[in-house]
C-alpha positions in Angstrom: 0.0 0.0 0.0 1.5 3.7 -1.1 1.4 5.5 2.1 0.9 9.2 0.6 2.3 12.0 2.7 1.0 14.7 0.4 -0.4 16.0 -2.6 0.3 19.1 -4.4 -1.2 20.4 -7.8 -2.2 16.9 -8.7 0.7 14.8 -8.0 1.9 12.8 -5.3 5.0 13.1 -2.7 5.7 9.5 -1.2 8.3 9.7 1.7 11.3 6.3 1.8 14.7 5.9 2.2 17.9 4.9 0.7 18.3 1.4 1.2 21.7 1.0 -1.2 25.1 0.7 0.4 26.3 3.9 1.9 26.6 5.4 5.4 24.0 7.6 5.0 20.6 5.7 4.2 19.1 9.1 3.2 15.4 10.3 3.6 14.0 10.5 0.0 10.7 12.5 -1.2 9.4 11.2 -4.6 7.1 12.9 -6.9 4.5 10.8 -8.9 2.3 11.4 -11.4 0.3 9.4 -12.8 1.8 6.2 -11.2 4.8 7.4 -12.3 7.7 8.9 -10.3 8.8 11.6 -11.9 11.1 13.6 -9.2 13.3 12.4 -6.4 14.7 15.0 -3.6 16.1 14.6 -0.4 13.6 14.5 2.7 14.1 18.2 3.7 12.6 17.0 7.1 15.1 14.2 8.0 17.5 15.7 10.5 20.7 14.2 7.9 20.0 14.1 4.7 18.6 17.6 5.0 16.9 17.7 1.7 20.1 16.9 -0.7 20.8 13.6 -2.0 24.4 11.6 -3.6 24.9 12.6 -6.9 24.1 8.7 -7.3 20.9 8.5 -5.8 19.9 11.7 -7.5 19.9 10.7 -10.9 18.1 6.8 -10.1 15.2 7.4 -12.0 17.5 6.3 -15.1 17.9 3.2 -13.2 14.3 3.2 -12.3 13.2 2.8 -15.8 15.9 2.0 -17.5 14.7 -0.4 -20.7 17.2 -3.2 -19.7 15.8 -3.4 -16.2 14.2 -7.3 -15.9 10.8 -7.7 -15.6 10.3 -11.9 -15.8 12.4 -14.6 -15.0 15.4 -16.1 -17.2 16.0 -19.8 -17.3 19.5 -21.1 -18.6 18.4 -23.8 -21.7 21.5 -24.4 -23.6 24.0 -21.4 -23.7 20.7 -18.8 -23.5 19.1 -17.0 -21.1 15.6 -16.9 -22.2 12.0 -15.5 -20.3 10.0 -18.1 -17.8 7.3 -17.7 -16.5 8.1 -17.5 -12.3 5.7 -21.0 -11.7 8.5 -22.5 -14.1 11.3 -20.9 -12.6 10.2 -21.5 -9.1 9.7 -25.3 -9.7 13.1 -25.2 -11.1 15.0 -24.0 -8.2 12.5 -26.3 -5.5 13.5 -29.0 -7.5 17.1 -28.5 -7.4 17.5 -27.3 -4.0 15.5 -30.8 -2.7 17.2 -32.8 -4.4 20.6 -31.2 -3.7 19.5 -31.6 0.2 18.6 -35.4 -0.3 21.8 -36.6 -2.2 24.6 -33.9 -0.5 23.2 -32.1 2.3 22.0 -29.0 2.8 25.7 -27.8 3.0 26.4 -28.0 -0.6 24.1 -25.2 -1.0 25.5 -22.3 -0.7 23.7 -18.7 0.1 25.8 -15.5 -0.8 24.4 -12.3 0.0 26.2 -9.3 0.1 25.4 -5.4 0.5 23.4 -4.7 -2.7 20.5 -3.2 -0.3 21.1 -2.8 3.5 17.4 -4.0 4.2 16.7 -5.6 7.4 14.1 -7.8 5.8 17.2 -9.9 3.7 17.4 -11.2 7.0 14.7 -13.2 6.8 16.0 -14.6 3.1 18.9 -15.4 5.7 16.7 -17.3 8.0 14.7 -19.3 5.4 18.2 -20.9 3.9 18.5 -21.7 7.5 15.4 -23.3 7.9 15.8 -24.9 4.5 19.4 -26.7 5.8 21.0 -24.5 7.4 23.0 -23.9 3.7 26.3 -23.0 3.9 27.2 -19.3 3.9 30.1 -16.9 3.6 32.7 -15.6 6.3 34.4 -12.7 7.2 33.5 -9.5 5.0 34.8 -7.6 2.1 33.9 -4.0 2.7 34.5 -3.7 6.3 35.7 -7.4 8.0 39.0 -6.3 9.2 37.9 -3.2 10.9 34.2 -5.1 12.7 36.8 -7.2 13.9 39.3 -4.8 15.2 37.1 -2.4 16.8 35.0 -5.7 18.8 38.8 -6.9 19.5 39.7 -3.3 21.6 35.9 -1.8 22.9 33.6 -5.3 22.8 31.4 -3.4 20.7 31.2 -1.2 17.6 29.2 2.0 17.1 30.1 5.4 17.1 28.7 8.5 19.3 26.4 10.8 18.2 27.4 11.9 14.3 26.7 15.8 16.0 29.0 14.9 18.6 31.5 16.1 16.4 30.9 19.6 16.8 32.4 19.3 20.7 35.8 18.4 19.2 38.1 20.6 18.8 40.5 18.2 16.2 39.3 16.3 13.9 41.2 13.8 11.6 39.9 12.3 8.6 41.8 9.5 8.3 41.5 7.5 4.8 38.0 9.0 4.2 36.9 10.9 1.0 33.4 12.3 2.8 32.8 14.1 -1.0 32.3 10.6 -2.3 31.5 8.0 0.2 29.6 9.7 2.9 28.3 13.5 1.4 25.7 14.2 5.0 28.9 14.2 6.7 30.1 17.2 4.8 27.7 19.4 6.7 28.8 18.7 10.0 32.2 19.1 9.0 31.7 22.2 7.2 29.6 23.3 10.6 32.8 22.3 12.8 35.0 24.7 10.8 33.1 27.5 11.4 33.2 27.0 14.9 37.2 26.8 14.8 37.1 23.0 14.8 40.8 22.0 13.0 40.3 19.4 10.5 43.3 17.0 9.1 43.4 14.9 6.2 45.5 11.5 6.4 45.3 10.0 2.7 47.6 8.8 0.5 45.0 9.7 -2.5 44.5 13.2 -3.0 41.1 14.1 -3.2 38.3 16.5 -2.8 38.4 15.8 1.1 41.3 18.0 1.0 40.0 21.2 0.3 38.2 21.1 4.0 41.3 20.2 5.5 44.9 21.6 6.9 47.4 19.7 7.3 47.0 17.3 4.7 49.2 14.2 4.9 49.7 11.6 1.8 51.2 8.8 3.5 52.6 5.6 1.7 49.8 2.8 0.9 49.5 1.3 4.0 51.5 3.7 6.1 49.1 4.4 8.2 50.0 2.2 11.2 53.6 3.7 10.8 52.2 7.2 11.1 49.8 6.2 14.3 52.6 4.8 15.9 54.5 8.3 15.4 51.7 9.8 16.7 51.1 7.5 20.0 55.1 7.6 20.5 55.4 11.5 20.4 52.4 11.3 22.9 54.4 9.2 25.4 57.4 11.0 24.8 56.0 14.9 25.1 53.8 13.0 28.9 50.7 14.1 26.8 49.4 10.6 27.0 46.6 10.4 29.5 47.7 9.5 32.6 44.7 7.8 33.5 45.0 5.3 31.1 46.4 2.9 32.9 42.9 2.8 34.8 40.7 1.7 31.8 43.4 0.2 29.2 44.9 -3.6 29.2 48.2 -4.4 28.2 49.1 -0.3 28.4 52.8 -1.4 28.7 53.0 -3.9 25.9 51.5 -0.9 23.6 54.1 1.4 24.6 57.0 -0.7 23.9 55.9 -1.3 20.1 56.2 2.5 19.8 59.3 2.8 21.5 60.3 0.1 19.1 61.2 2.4 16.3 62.4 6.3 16.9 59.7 8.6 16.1 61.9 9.6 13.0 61.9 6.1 11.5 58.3 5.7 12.1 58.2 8.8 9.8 60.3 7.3 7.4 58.2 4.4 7.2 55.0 6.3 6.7 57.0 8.4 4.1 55.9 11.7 5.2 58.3 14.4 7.2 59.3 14.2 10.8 57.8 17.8 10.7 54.6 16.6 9.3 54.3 14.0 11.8 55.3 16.4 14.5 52.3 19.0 14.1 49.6 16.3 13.3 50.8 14.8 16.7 50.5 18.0 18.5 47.1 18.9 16.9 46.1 15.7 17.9 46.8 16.1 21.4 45.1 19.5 22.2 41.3 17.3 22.6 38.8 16.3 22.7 40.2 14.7 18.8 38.3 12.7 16.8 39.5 9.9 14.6 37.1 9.3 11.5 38.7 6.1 10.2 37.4 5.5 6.3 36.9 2.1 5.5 39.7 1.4 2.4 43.0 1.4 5.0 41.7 -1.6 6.6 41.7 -3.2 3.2 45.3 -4.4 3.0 46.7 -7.4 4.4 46.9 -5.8 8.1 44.0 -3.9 8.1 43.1 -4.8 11.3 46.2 -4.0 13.1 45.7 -0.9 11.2 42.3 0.0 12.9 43.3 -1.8 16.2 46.6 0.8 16.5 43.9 4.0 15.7 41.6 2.5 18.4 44.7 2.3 20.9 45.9 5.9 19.8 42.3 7.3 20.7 42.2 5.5 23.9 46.2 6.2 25.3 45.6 9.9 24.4 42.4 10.0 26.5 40.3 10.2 23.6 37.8 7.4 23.8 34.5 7.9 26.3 34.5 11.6 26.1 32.4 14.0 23.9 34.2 15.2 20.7 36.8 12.1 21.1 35.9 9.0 19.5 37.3 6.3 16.9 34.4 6.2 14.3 34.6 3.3 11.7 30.9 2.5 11.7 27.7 3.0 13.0 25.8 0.1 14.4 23.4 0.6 11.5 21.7 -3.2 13.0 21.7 -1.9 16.7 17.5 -1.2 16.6 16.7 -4.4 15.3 15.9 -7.9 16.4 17.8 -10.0 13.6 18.2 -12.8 16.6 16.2 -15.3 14.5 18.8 -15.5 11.7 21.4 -17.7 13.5 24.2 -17.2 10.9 27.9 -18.8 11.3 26.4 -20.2 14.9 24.8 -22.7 12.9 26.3 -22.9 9.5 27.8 -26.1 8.1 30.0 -25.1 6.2 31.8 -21.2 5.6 33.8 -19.5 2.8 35.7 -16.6 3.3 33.6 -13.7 1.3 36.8 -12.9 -0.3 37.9 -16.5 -1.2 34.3 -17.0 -2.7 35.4 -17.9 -6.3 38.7 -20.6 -4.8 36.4 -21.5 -1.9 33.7 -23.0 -4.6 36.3 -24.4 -6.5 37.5 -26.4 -3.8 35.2 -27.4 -1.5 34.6 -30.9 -1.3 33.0 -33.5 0.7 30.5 -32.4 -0.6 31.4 -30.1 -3.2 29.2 -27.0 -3.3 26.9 -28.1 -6.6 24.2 -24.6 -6.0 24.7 -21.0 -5.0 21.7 -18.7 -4.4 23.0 -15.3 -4.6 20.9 -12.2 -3.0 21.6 -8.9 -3.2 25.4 -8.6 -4.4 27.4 -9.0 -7.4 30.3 -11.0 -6.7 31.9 -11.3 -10.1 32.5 -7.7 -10.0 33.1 -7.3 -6.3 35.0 -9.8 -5.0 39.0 -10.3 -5.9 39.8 -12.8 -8.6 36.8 -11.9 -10.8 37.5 -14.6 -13.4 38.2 -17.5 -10.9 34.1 -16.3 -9.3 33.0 -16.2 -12.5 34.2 -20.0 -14.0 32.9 -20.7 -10.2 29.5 -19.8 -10.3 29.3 -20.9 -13.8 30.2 -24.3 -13.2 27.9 -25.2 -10.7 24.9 -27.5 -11.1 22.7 -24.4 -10.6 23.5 -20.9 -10.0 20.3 -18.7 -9.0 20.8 -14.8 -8.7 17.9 -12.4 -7.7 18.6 -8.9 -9.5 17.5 -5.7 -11.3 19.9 -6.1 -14.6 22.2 -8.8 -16.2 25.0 -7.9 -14.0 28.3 -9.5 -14.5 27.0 -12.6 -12.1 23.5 -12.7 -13.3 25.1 -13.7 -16.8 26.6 -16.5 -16.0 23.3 -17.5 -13.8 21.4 -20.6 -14.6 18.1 -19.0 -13.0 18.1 -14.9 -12.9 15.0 -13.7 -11.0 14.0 -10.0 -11.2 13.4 -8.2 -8.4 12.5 -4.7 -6.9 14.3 -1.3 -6.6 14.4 0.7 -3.3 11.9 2.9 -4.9 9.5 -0.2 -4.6 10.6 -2.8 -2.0 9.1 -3.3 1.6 11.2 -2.9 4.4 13.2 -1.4 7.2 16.7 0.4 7.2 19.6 1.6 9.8 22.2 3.7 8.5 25.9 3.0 9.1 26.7 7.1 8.8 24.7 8.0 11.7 21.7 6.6 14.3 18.6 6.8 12.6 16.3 4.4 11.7 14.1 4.7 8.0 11.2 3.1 6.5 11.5 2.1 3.3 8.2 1.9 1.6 7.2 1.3 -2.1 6.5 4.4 -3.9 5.3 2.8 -6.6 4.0 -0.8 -7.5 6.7 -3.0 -9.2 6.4 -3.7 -13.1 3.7 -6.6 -13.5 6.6 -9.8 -13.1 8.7 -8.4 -10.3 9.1 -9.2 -7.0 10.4 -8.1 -3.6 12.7 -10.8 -2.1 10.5 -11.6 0.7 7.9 -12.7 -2.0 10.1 -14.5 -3.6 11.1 -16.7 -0.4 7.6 -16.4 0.4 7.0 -18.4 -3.1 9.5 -20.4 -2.9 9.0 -21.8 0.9 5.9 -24.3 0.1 7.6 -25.6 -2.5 10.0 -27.0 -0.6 8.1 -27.4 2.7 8.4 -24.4 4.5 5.0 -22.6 3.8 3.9 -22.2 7.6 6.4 -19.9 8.6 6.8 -17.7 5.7 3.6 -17.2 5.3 3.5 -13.5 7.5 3.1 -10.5 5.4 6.2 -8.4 5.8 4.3 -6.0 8.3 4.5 -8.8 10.6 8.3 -9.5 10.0 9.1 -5.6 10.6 7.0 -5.5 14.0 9.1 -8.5 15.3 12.7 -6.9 14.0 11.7 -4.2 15.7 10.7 -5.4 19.1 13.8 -4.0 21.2 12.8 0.0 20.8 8.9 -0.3 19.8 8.3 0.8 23.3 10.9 3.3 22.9 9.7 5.9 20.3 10.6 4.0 17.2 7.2 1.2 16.5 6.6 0.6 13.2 4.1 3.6 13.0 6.5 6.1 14.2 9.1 5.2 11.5 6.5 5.3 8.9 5.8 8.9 9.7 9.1 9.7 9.9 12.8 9.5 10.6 13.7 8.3 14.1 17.1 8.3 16.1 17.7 4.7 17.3 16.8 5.2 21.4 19.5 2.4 22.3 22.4 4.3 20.8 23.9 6.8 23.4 25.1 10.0 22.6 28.6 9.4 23.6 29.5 5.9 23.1 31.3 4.0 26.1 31.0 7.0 28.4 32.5 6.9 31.7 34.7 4.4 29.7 33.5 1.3 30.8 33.9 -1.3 27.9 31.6 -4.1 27.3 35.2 -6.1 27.0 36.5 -9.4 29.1 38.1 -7.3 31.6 36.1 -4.2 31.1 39.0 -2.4 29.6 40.2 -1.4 26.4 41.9 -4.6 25.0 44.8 -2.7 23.7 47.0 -4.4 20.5 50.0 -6.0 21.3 51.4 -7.6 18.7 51.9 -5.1 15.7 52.9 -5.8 12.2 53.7 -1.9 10.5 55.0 -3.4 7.7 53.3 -1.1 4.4 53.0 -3.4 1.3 55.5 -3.0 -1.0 55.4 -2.6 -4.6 58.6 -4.1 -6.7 60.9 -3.3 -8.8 58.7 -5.1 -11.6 55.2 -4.2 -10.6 56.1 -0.2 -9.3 52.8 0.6 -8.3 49.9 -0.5 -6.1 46.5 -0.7 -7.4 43.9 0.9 -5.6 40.2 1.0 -7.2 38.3 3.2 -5.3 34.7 4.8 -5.2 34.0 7.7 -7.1 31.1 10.1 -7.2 29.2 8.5 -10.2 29.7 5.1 -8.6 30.2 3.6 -5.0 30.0 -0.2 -6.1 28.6 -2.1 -9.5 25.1 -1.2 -8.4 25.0 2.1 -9.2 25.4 2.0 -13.3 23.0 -0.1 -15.1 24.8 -0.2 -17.8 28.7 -0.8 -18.4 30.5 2.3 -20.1 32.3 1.7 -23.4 36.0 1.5 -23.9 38.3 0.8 -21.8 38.6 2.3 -18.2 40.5 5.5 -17.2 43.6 5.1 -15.3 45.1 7.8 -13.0 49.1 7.9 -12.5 51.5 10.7 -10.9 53.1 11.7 -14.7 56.0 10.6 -13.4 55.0 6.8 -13.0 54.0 6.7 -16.5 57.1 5.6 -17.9 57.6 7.8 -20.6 53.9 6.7 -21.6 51.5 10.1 -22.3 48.6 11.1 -20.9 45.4 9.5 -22.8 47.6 7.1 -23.9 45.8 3.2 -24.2 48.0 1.1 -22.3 47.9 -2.5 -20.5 47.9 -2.6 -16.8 49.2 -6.1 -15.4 49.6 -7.6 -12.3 50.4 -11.0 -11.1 47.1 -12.6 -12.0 46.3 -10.4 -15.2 46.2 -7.5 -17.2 43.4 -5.4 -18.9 43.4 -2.3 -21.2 43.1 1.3 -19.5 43.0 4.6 -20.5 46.2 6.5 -18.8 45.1 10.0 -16.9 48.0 12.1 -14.9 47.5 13.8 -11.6 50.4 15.5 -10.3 48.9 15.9 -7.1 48.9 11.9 -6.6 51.6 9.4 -5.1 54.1 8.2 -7.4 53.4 5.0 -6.3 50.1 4.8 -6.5 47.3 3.5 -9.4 44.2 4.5 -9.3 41.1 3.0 -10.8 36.9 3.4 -10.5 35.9 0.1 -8.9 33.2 -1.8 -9.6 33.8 -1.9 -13.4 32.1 -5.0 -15.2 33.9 -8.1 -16.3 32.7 -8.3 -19.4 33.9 -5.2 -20.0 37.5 -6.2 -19.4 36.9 -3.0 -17.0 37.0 -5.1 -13.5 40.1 -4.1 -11.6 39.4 -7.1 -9.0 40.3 -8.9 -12.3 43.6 -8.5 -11.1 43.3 -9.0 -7.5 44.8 -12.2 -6.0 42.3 -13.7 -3.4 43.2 -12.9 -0.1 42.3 -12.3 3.4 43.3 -9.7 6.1 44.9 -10.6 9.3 42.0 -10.9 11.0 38.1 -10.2 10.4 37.9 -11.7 7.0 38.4 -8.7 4.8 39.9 -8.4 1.2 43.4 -7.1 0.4 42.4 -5.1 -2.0 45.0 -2.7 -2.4 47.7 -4.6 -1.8 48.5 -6.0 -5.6 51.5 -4.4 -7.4 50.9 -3.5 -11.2 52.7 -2.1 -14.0 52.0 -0.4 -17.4 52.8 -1.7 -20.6 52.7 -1.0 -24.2 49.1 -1.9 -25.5 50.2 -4.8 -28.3 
């Protein structure tokens, strides 16, 4: 049902919310007319978004009704993809999965979902693989594993104070984070905290936009960063600004210290590759607090991306800056916090896990019994996941490969069973935001396209088919009430979020105040064991690929359609190797190469490579083409910027 919140000369204004992956899960307003939308804004009303929206999320409706969006089901006969009705489809996969159950076990099934919506009701596609087996599932997590697993590992829990909590700092650092691309409702706060005097710093090694809001700005090596913490927590100890206190709410305090004193602050400098100088004043900004650390979410991409975040956790808590208003460590917002996801068991249960960024090997290898089906909801792990081509013969090879999406993505292509579902502009469901504290409902603007379906429905469809029709058998109201059971009773029911935004009443406005830690001892469990060793590119491969986000495009979700040619490259000049600028040249690492278009930046590392990510496959535009699979030290996360390339004539 369209819940209308207004109408205005004739038309319509339906209030939802981003449900897509970025921090900000914004408050949208869409126009309709005619059962059309035909105007999306920001919710002027919703205390972040603040009536602007992405530059993304802004131009959807040419996703929205783009003419290659899927509308019916595809079936796999022969080397085609060809329309089914969803009767015929739905038998399909029944068939399959009970018969998979009966001669393997459930466990060579396999259920991939990933972050292509941040709905709480793909949960419950969660809990009816669970209830089906439980299938197997993945481990670990490529956008953010390493740093969930860091921040747990020091505070027992991770959330971030109050996003407006900011504005009592008086430093903040900005540390790997491009807000301009990846997280655009910060920028008012931050703009709001420089007026008031706030100081911001910038610690990136990619020059970017984030820079202009910013003073210092440090470009560190690729994977400096624990260097340049260290440097920072050592000039602490040295200068007695360190909080003497510490002691009082911070295990293995000691052990810490010595790892700093381990190096002199001037070779911690030297690792980092930025000045003693440099190092120096970020140090003693720093130290005149309250200081905030935001911590973006690429650093923690590397192989020791979670020592990474774990040394920035133990520099905000040795410097006093953890517990108090305007301190913090922010690498995410407990975006799930609000919500009751307690019936979706997960790795408690699973039989059998793969490593999200081992997907394409795992499958490859797993055995005993091999993995012969892979349901995939809401991701695109061809495009997303390192080793493209190796996920790609994967999910191609298996006895069936079902993937529920908009568009033929990269993965959908090499389905068996593509089933079409619906845009945030039409689904059903409940949101948190990982940029800030409050909780959206996402409602459908307008109906889907006669042949679509939520996911829910399609579970829903699927569940008596292969004897689960009891339980999924409650309309999605009732699934929302019971995710939402912990704050109903505290100013966010169902009926509050529908008429609006709502901050999530569990989250405190200054997160482990009084510093008491939901840890073992009740202390920060500070890192002990520190590997500060950057990668390294080589004297072959001179550079380090690093595909990032841009402003067009976070992930593969964002374009409907691939771009032609091949995909821009951007190099210092001076890494070019006498190649010019425009030139069409072949990037290769170890496990590839693919055609790019070279661009110079003089304002970028000259050891650095820098691509859009999210490209498609088929493109030969996928820079995780030539990622080798591999995990971070902990947590489970992808080292994605850890591969060295170089450029070569294009033959």
């Amino acid at each position: 049902m369209l819940v209308c919140d207004e109408f205005e000369r004739g038309a319509m204004r339906v209030r939802t919310n981003c449900n897509r992956d970025c921090p900000d899960a914004c408050g949208i307003v869409a126009t309709v007319e005619d059962g059309r939308i035909v105007k999306i804004q920001g919710d002027p009303e919703h205390p972040i978004t603040q009536g602007f929206l992405c530059y993304r999320t802004s131009r959807f409706l040419s996703r929205q009704y783009d003419e290659r969006r899927l509308t019916q089901p595809l079936v796999r006969r022969g080397e085609r993809l060809e329309p089914a009705t969803w009767d015929e489809a739905l038998d399909l996969v029944a068939s399959k999965m009970l018969a998979v159950r009966d001669e393997s076990g459930p466990e060579a099934i396999f259920h991939y979902r990933s972050g292509g919506s941040l709905g709480l009701m793909k949960h419950v596609t969660d809990y009816f693989f669970e209830r089906f087996g439980p299938t197997a599932i993945k481990s670990g997590d490529i956008c953010s594993g390493a740093g969930d697993f860091a921040q747990y590992e020091d505070f027992g829990e991770e959330d971030s104070s109050d996003l407006h909590d900011l504005l009592n700092s008086k430093t903040i650092l900005i540390w790997g984070k491009n807000p301009f691309v990846s997280n655009v409702h910060l920028l008012p706060v931050l703009r709001e905290a420089r007026r008031r005097g706030i100081r911001l710093a910038l610690i990136d090694p990619v020059r970017h936009r984030g820079a202009e809001l910013c003073d210092p700005v440090l470009q560190p090596r690729p994977g400096g960063d624990i260097a340049l913490a260290l440097a920072l927590a050592r000039k602490l100890f040295e200068d007695g600004r360190a909080d003497p206190a510490a002691t009082s709410y911070c295990d293995h305090l000691d052990e810490f210290r010595a790892s700093c004193f381990s190096r002199t602050f001037e070779e911690w400098a030297a690792l980092a590759d930025v000045t003693p100088q440099a190092a120096a004043q970020l140090a003693e900004l720093y130290s005149d607090g309250p200081s905030a650390i935001l911590v973006g979410w690429g650093m923690q991409r590397r192989k020791n991306g979670a020592a990474t975040v774990r040394v920035l956790d133990a520099l905000g808590a040795i410097s006093g800056n953890v517990g108090v208003a305007g301190g913090g460590v922010s690498f995410y917002f407990k975006r799930r916090g609000a919500f009751d996801t307690s019936f979706s068991r997960g790795l408690d249960i699973a039989p059998r896990s793969i490593p999200e960024p081992l997907l394409g090997p795992g499958l490859l290898e797993a055995a005993d019994p091999p993995v012969r089906m892979v349901w995939v909801t809401a991701g695109n792990p061809v495009a997303m996941l390192p080793e493209s081509n190796t996920v790609e013969r994967a999910l191609a090879s298996r006895e069936m490969t079902v993937v529920v999406d908009s568009f033929l993505t990269d993965t959908a292509r090499v389905a068996h069973v593509v089933l079409p579902t619906t845009t945030m502009l039409e689904d059903d469901d409940l949101v948190g935001a990982y940029g800030h504290h409050y909780l959206g409902h996402v409602r459908p603007v307008v109906p889907p396209p006669s042949g679509v379906k939520t996911d829910y429905e399609i579970v829903r469809e699927l569940a008596p088919r292969v004897g689960l029709g009891g339980e999924f058998s409650e309309d999605t109201t009732h699934w929302k009430r019971r995710m939402l059971s912990k704050v109903d009773d505290k100013g966010a029911s169902l009926e509050e979020l529908q008429r609006g935004p709502v901050r999530n009443p569990l989250a405190p406005p200054v997160l482990f105040a009084e510093r008491k830690f939901p840890t073992a001892s009740g202390k920060v469990n500070l890192i002990r064991e520190i590997d500060a060793e950057p990668p390294r590119p080589t004297a072959e491969r001179p550079l380090l690929l690093t595909a990032i986000s841009t402003h067009k495009g976070q992930s593969s979700q964002w374009a409907a359609a691939p771009s032609a040619g091949p995909m821009p490259l951007t190099v210092h000049p001076e890494a070019a190797n006498g190649m010019a600028d425009g030139d069409v040249v072949r990037l290769e690492s170890e496990v590839g190469s693919m055609r790019v278009i070279l661009r110079f930046d003089e304002h970028q590392r000259r050891d650095m490579a820098l691509m859009d990510k999210g490209g498609w496959l088929g493109r030969e535009q996928c820079a995780n083409a030539l990622v080798r699979a591999k995990t971070t030290d902990s947590g489970g996360g992808a080292c994605l910027y850890d591969t060295p390339v170089r450029l070569l004539p294009d033959s």
